[in-house]
C-alpha atoms as a printed R data frame, in Angstrom:
    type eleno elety resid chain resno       x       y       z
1   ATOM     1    CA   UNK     A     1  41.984 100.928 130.329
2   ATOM     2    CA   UNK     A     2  45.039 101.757 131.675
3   ATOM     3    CA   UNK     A     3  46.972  98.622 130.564
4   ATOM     4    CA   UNK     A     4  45.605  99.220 127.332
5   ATOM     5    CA   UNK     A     5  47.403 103.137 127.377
6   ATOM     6    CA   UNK     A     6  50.516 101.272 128.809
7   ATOM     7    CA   UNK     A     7  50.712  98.807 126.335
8   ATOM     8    CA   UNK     A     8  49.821 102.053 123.307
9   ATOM     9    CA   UNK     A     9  52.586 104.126 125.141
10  ATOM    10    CA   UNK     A    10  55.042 100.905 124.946
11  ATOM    11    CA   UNK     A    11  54.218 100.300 121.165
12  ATOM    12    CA   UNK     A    12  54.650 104.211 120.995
13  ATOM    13    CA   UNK     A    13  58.025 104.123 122.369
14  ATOM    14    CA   UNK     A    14  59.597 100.372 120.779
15  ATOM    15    CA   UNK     A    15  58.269 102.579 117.551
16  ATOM    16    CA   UNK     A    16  59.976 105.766 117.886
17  ATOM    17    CA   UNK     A    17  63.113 103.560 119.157
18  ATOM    18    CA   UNK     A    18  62.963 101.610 116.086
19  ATOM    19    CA   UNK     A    19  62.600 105.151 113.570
20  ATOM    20    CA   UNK     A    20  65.998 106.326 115.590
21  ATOM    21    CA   UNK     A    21  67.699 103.084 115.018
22  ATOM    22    CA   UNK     A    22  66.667 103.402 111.215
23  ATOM    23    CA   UNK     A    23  67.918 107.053 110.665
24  ATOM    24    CA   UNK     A    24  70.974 106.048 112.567
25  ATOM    25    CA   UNK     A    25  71.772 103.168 110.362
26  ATOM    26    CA   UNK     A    26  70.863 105.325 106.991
27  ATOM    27    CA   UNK     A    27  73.086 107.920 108.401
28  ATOM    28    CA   UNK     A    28  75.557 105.450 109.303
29  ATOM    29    CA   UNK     A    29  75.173 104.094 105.692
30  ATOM    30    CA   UNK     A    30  75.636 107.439 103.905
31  ATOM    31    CA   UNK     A    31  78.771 108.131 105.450
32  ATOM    32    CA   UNK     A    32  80.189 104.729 104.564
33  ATOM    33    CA   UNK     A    33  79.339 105.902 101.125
34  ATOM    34    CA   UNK     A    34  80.868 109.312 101.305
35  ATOM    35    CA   UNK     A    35  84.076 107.565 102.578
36  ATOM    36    CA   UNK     A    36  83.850 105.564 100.252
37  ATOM    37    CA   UNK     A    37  83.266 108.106  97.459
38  ATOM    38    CA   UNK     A    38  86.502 109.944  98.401
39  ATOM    39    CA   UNK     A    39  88.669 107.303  98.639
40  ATOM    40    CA   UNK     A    40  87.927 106.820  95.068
41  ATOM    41    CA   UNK     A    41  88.585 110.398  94.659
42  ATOM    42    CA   UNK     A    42  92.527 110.138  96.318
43  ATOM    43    CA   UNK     A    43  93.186 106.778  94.141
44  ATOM    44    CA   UNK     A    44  92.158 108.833  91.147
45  ATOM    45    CA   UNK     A    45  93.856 111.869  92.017
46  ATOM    46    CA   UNK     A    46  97.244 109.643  93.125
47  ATOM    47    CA   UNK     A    47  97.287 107.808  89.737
48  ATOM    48    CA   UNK     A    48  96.860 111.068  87.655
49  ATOM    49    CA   UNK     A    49  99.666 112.717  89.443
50  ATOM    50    CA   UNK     A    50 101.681 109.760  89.700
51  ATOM    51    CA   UNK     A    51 103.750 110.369  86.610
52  ATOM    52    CA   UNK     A    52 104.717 113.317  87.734
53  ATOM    53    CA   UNK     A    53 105.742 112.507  91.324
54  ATOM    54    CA   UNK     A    54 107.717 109.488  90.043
55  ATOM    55    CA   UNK     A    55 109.434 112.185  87.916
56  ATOM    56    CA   UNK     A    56 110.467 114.458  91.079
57  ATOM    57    CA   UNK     A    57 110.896 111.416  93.078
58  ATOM    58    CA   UNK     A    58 113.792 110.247  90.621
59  ATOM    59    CA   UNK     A    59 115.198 113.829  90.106
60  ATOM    60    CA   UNK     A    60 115.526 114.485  93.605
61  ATOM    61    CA   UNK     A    61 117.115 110.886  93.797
62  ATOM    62    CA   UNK     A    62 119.518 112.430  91.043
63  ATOM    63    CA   UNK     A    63 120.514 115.545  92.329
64  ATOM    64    CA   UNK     A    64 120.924 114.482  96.297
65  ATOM    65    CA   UNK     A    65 123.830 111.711  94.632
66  ATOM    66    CA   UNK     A    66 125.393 115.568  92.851
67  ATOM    67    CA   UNK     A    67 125.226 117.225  96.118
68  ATOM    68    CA   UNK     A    68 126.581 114.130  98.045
69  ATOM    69    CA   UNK     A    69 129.538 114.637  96.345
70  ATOM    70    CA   UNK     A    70 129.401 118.409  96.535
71  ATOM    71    CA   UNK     A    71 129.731 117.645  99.712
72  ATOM    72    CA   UNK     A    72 132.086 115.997 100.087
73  ATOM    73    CA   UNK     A    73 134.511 118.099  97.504
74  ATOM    74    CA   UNK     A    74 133.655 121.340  99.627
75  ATOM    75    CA   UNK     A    75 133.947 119.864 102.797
76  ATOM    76    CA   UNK     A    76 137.736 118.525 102.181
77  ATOM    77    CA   UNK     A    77 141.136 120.201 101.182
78  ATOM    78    CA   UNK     A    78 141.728 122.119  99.345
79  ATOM    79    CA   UNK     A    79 137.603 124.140  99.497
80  ATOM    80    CA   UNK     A    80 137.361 123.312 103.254
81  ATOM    81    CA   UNK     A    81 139.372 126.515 104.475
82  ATOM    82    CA   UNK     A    82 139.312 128.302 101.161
83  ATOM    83    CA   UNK     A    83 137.439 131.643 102.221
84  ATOM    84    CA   UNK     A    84 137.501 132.718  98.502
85  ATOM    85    CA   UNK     A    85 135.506 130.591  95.776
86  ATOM    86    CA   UNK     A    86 136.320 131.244  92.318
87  ATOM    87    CA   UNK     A    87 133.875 132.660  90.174
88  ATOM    88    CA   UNK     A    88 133.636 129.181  88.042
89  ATOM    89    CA   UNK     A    89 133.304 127.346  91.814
90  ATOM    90    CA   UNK     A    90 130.200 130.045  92.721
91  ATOM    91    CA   UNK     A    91 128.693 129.366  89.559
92  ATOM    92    CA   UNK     A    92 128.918 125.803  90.004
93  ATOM    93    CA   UNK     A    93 127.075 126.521  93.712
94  ATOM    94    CA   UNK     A    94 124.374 129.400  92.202
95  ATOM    95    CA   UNK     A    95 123.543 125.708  89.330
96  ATOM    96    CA   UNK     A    96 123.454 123.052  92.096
97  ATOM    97    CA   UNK     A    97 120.867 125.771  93.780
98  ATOM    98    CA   UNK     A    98 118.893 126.953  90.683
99  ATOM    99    CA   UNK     A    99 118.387 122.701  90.176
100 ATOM   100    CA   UNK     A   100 116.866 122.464  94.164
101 ATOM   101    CA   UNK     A   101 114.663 125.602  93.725
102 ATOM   102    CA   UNK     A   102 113.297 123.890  90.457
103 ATOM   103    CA   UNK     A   103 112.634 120.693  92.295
104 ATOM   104    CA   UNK     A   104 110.805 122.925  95.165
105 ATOM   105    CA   UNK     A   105 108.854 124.739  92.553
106 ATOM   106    CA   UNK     A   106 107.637 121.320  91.020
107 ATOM   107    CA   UNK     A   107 107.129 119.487  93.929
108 ATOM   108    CA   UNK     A   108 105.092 122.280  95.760
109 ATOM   109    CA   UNK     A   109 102.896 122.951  92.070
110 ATOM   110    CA   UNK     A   110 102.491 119.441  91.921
111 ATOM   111    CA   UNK     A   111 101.518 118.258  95.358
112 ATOM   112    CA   UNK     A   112  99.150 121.852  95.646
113 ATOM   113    CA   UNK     A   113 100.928 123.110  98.523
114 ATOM   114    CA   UNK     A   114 100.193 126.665  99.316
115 ATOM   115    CA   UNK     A   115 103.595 129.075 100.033
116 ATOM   116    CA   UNK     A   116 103.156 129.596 103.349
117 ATOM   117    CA   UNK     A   117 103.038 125.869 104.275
118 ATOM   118    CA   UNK     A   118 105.719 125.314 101.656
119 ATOM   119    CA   UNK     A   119 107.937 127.621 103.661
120 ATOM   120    CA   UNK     A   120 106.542 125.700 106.772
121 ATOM   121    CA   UNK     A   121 107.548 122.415 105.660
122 ATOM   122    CA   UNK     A   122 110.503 123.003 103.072
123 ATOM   123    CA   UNK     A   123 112.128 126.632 104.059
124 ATOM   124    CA   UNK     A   124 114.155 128.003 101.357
125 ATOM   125    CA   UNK     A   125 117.815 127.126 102.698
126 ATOM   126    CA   UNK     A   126 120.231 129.693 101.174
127 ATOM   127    CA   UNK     A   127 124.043 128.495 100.349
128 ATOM   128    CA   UNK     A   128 126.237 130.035 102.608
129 ATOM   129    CA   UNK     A   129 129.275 130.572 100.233
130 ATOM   130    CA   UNK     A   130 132.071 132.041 102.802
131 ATOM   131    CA   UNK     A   131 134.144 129.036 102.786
132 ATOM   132    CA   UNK     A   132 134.453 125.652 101.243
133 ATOM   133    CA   UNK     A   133 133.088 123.840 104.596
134 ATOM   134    CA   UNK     A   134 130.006 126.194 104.871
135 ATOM   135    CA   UNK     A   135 129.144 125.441 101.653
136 ATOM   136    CA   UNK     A   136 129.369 121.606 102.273
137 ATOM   137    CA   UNK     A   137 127.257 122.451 105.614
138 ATOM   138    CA   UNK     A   138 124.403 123.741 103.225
139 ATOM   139    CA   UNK     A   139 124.266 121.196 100.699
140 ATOM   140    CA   UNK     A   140 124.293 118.538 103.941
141 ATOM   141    CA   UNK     A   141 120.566 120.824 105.503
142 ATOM   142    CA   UNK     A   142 119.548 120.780 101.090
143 ATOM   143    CA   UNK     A   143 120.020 117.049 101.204
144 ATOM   144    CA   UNK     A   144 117.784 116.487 104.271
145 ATOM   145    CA   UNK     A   145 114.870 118.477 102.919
146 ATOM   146    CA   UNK     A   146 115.371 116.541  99.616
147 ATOM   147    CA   UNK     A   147 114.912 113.402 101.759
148 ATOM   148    CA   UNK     A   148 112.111 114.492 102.924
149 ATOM   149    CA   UNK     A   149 110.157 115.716 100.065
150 ATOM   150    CA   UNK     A   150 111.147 112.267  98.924
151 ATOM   151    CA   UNK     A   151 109.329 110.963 101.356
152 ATOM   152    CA   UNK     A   152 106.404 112.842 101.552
153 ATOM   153    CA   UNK     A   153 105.977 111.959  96.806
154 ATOM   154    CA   UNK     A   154 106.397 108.081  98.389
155 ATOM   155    CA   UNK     A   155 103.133 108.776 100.502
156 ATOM   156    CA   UNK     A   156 101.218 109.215  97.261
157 ATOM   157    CA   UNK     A   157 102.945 106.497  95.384
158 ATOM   158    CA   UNK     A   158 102.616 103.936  97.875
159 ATOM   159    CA   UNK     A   159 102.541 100.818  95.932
160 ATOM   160    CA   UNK     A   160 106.006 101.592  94.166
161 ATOM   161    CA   UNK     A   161 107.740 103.445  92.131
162 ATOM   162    CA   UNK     A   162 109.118 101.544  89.129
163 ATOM   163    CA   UNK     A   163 105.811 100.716  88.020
């Protein structure tokens, strides 16, 4: 009889093995389907904002060739040394800066970033306008963050940007 209990207890067991094995693989299953479910979800999501990010992509683009050049003006003779900008040269600056906030604004609406990672990632750099070289020194940290919000609308358009 006790063979007989042995051999129950064994059936018992492969049994209750073979249940876990079958939740495991249904679990297993559903997850493949959930990650598969939301990876349909990010494709969607990319190509419905993908207009949009290929239209900050090419204004940033745009505007980092303007402050290039900026740049380069500011940070040369005569601006270089100049500690006092005309009013026409600090309007010229207080445009160049109203363009990058714009570009902030739209790229942190459009990519759903909340303001306090905003600020984390992409601090607000202010122009510091007490001589020709310092401004050229801001453009140069503007440029850099441009780059890099760049970079982070090329993450969601990753098979190319003309298309």
């Amino acid at each position: 009889m006790s063979e007989a209990n042995d051999r129950s207890k064994s059936k018992e067991k492969r049994l209750e093995e073979k249940e876990k094995v079958d939740a495991e693989t249904k679990r297993s299953l559903a997850v493949a389907e959930m990650k598969k479910a939301h990876r349909l979800i990010e494709e969607t999501e990319k190509t419905r904002k993908r207009p949009i990010l290929q239209s900050i992509y090419r204004r940033i683009d745009a505007h980092k060739m303007i402050l290039l050049s900026a740049m380069e003006t500011f940070g040369n003779p005569p601006f270089a040394n100049q500690k006092i900008l005309s009013v026409s040269t600090l309007e010229t600056i207080r445009g160049l800066s109203q363009t990058c906030e714009s570009i902030r604004f739209d790229f942190q609406k459009n990519m759903e970033i909340g303001d306090d990672e905003m600020n984390r990632l992409f601090p607000k750099i202010e122009i510091n306008t007490t001589d020709g070289y310092s401004v050229s020194i801001s453009y140069g940290q503007i440029v850099q963050q441009l780059v890099h919000m760049k970079l982070y609308c090329s993450r969601m358009l990753p098979d190319g940007l003309d298309k």
